[in-house]
N, C-alpha and C positions, 0 to 999 in steps of 0.2 A: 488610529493612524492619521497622524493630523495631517493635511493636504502641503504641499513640496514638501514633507520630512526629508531632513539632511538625514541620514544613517551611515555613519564613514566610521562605526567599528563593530564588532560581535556582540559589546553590551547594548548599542543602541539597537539595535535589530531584535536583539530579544526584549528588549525593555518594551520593545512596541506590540513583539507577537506575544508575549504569555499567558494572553486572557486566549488567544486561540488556541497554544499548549495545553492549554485547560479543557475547553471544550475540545478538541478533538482527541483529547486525551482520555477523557470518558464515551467518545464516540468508539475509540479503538477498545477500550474494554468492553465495550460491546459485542461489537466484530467479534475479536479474540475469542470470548467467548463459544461463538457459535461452531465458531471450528473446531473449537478444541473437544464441544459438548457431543460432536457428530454420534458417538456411540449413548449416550447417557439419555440423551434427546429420543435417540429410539426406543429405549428402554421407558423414557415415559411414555413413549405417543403407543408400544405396542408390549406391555410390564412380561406379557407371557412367553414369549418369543428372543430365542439370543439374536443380539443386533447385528451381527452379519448376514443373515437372512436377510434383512430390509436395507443392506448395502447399497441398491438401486434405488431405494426409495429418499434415501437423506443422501446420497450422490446428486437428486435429481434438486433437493430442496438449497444443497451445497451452493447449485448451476443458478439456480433460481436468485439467490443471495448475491451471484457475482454478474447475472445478464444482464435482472433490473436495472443495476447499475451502469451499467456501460451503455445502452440504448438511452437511459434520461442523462447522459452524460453529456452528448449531442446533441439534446435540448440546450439544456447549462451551458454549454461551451460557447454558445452565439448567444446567450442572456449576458453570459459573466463580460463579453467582452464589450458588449452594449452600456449595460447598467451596472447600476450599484452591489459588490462585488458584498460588502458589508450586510446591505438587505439578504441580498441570496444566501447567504450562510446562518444569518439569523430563521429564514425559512426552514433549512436544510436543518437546522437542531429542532426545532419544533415539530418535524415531521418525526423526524428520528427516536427522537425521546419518550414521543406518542405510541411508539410503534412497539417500542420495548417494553413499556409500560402495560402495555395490552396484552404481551405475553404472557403477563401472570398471571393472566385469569383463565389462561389455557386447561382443557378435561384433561385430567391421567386419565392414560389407559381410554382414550375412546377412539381409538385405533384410525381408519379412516378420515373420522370427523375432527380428531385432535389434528391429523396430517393437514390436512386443507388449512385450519385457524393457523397451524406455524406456520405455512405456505404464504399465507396472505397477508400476513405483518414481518415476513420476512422477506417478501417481496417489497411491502410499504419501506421496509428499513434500507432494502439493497437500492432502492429509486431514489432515493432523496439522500444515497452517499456519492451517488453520479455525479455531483455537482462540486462536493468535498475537496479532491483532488487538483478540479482545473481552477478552480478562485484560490489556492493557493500557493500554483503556480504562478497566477496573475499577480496576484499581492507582494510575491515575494520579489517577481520582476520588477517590482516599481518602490521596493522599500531596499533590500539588501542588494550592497553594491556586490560587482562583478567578482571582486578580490576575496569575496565569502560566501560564493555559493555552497560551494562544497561545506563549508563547516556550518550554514545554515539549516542545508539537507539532511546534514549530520545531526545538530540539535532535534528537528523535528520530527527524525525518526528515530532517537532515539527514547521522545517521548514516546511515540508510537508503538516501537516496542517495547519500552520497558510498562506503557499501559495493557498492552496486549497482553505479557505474559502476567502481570499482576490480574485481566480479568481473566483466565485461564485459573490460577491459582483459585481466587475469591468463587468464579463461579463454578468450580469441581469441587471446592469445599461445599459450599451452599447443596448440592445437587446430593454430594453424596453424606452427607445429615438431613436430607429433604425439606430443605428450606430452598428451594430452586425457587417456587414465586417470588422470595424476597429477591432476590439475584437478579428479576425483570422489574420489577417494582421499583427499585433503589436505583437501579442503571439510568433507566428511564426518567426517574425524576431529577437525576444527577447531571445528563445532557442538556435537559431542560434550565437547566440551574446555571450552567456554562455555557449555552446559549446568553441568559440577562446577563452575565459577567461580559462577553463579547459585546453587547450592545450595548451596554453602559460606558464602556473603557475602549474603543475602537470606531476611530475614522475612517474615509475613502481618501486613499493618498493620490496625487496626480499619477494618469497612465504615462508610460517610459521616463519617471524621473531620474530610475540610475540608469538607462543610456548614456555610455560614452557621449554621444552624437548630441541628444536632446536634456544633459545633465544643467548645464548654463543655461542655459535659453527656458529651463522651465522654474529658474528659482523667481524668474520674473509671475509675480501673483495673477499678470493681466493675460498671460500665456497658456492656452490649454492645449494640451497635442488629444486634436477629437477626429484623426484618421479615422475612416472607419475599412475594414477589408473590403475588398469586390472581386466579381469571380478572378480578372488578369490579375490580380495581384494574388493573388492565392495561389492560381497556378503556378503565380514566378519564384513565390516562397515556399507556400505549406505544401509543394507538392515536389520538393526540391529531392534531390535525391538520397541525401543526409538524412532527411525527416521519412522519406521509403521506408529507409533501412532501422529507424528508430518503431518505427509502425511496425510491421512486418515481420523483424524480431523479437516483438514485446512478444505477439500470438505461441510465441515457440518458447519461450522463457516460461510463460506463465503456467503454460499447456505443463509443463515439468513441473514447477516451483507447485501449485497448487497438485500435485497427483503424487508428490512424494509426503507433501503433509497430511492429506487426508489417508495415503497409505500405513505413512510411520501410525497415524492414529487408533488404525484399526487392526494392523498388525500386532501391536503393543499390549492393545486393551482385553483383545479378545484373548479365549483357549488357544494353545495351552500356557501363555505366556501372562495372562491376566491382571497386567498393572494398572491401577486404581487410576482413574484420572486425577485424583488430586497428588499422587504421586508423579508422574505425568508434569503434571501444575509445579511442583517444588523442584523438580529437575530441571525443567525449562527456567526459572527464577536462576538457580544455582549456575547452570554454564550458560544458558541462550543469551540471559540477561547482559552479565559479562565478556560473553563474546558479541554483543553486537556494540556494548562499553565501547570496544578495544575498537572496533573497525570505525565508528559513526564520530569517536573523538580524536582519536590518534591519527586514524587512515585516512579523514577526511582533510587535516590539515595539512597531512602529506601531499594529498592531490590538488590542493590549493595553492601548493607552493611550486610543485610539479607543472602545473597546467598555468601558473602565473605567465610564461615570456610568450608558451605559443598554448592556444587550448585543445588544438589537436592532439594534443597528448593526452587527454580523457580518455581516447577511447581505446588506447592497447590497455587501459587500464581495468576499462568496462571489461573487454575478453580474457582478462587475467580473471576478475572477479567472475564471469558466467564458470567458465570450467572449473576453479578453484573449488568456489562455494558450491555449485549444484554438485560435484562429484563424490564430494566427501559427504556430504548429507546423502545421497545413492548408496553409499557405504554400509549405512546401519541396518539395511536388510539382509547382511551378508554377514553379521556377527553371530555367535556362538549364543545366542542367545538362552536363559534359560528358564525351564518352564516353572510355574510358581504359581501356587491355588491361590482362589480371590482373595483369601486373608491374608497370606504375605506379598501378595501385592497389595497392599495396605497400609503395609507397614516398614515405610521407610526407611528409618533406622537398617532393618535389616536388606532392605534393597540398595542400599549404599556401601554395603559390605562385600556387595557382586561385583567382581572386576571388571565383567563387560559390564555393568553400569558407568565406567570411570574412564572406559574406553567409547564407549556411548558418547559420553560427556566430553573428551576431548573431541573427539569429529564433530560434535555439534557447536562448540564452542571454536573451532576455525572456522566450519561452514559459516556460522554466525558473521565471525571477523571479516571473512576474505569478500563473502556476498556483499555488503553492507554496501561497499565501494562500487557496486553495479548502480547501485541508488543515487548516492551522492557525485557519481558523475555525469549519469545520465540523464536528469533533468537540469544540470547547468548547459548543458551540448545541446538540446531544446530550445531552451532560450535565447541561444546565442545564436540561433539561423533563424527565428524567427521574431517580426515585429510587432510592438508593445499590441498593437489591436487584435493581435492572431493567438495571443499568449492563452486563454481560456479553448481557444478550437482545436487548435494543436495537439492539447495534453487532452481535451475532451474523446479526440478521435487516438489518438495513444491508448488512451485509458479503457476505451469502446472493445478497441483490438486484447487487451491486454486480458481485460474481464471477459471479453469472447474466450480466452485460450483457459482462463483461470476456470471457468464455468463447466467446457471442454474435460478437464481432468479427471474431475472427482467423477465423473458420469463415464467417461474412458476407463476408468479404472473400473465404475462399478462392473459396467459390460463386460469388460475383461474379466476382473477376478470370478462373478460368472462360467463364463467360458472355459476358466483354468480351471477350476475347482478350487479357488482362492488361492492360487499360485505367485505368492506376493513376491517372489525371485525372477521369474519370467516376466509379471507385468513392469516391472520396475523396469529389468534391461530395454524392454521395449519402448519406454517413455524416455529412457534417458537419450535415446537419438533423438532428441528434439531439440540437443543443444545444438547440434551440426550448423543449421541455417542461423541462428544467430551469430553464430562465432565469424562463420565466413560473411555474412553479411558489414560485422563490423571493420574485419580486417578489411575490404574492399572501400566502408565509406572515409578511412584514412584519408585517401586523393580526394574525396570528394567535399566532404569538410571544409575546409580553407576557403574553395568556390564559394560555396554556400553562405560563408559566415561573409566574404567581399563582396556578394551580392546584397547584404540587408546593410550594412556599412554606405552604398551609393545611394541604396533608395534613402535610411535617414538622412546624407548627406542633404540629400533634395527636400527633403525635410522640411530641415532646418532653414533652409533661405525660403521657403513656405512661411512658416512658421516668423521670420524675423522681419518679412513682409507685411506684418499682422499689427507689428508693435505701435504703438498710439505716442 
């Protein structure tokens, strides 16, 4: 990212980020991975034992994968907005790739002591994705202009996902031919690899260049905007009442979003319903992939052109996408599901001939579409109440909350289905009231919005006569 980058269309913005499509692309089949492997993962760590027995016990490793991160995330968030955004990321693949790599040297079957070795480089791997999220917010605040957030949010998660569900596929293949080490081995080396791609082909671009306010004033080479935050100005920004409401509803969002995935995973996989995770793998390819297609290119640019004259209009958009998308994904435990020995769950060919497979597959493929647009509008509404030095803290402490609620789920569920006797119809109603406080949270920061966003409008105002004060 060469330093003032002009970027004033969607080729230019990606022309700049695709070495990090890259690396974060094999970071996300990573991840992907791990979640999807929740059942497969127990069966190596404990071969004698069916994996819902130790439902508490990869609940707790799930938690582990999503806290690391969010506590070193607020580390990362006051680094990113300091230093070099570029360094941090180069570190952040290096740890990562380390971490994965290491997994395949993991014992089958050494029950306990295999638990703890996943525990600990799954911890290494969850701590050093803390940082992931808020340096690409920052980056993106200062390379892609205001007119393409949404289709940029769009692009990058649709890498995201469509890497996700390809490590899903690749790693329920590898696990179930027992080539699972290569699946850590190859990932691992593969982050690593996409890491040098990003430091060979990737600059530090000035902080707030696409600012409205600070856009001119920074194409001057002798101009550097090096605000730094302090507490009054935090409190008058990142503690605005807009950013409450963004905070505060991630915990409720995710608390859901993460407790219906790890449910659908284990309801699915296990008796009497027994569908193979690599089948699993090829369903998600066939609609997820497709419907998040449909939301991440089409729906993104609808809300770009939507949110163009006023951008308050993100956020009825955000509450269309929580109810939409989490509801219908809540759906698929309520299907007619049917039971099926471990060989024809297996055998997809004939799992695609089940209707509720095809009804599966459409509810998954709108939840896909309609959710997508909680993403893509929700971190443009972020950046546009807060100022370029805040961009990394913001989404640090966003992401803190968000990984606190994601962490929350899978271990909520564990305890629960516990307590039911694996009652996967009761747990689920019970999580789905967790959309309630987001929704009314967003309809209320409607009014408060506009405030928020004319409040960081005066401060760069003053800025800039700072800033033009400076000029030689």
């Amino acid at each position: 990212m060469a330093r003032g980058i002009n970027t004033n269309s969607e080729k230019s913005f990606n022309r700049v980020f695709w070495p990090l499509y890259i690396l974060n692309g094999f970071q996300s089949v990573a991840y992907g991975a791990m979640i999807v492997l929740v059942v497969p993962l127990a069966l190596i760590i404990w071969p004698n034992d069916p994996a819902d027995i130790h439902a508490l016990e990869m609940g707790i490793l799930y938690t582990t994968l999503s806290w690391s991160g969010s506590f070193a995330g607020l580390i990362f968030g006051k680094l990113i907005d300091k230093y070099s955004r570029k360094k941090i990321i180069i570190i952040i693949s290096l740890f990562r790739g380390v971490a994965m790599f290491f997994l395949g040297f993991a014992i089958y079957g050494g029950e306990d002591k295999t638990w703890w070795y996943f525990f600990t480089f799954i911890a290494l791997f969850g701590f050093f994705a803390g940082g992931s999220w808020p340096a690409i917010n920052s980056l993106s605040n200062d390379v892609v202009p205001r007119a393409y957030r949404s289709r940029f949010f769009g692009v990058y998660q649709i890498v995201l996902n469509t890497t996700n569900i390809i490590g899903w596929l690749i790693a329920t293949f590898l696990v179930q031919i027992g080539l699972w080490r290569f699946f850590f081995w190859g990932i691992g080396i593969s982050i690593l690899l996409g890491g040098l791609i990003f430091a060979l082909n990737n600059e530090e671009p000035k902080r707030g260049a696409q600012q409205e306010e600070l856009f001119d004033l920074l194409q001057d080479d002798s101009i550097e905007y090096d605000f730094q935050i302090d507490k009054e100005m935090m409190r008058k920004t990142m503690l605005s009442r807009t950013n409450i409401v963004a905070l505060v509803e991630g915990i409720f969002t995710c608390i859901l979003m993460s407790s219906l995935n790890f449910l659908i995973l284990n309801y699915v996989q296990n008796p009497p319903y027994n569908l193979a995770p690599f089948s699993i793998g090829v369903f998600m390819v066939f609609f997820g992939l497709t419907g998040g297609l449909v939301g991440q290119i089409f729906l993104s640019r609808v809300s770009d052109k939507i949110a163009l004259k006023d951008p308050v209009r993100r956020l009825p958009i955000i509450v269309i996408a929580k109810i939409g998308g989490l509801i219908t994904f809540a759906l698929f435990f309520f299907l007619p599901w049917v039971p099926l020995s471990p060989e024809l769950g297996k055998n997809i060919a004939y799992i695609m001939t089940i209707p509720t497979m095809w009804l599966m597959g459409a509810l998954f493929f709108t939840s896909r579409s309609i959710f997508s647009l909680y993403i893509v509008n929700q971190s443009p509404v972020i950046q546009q109440i807060n100022l370029p030095e805040a961009q990394g803290q913001i989404v640090s402490w966003n992401q803190f909350l968000e990984q606190f609620g994601r962490g929350i789920g899978p271990l909520l569920c564990g305890i629960m289905l516990a307590f039911t006797s694996t009652n996967y119809q009761i747990t689920v109603l019970i999580v789905c009231l967790c959309i309630l406080p987001g929704v009314i949270l967003w309809i209320l920061a409607m009014k408060w919005f506009p405030m928020d966003r004319e409040n960081i409008k005066i401060i760069l105002a003053d800025r800039v006569e700072i800033l033009n004060s400076r000029k030689k």
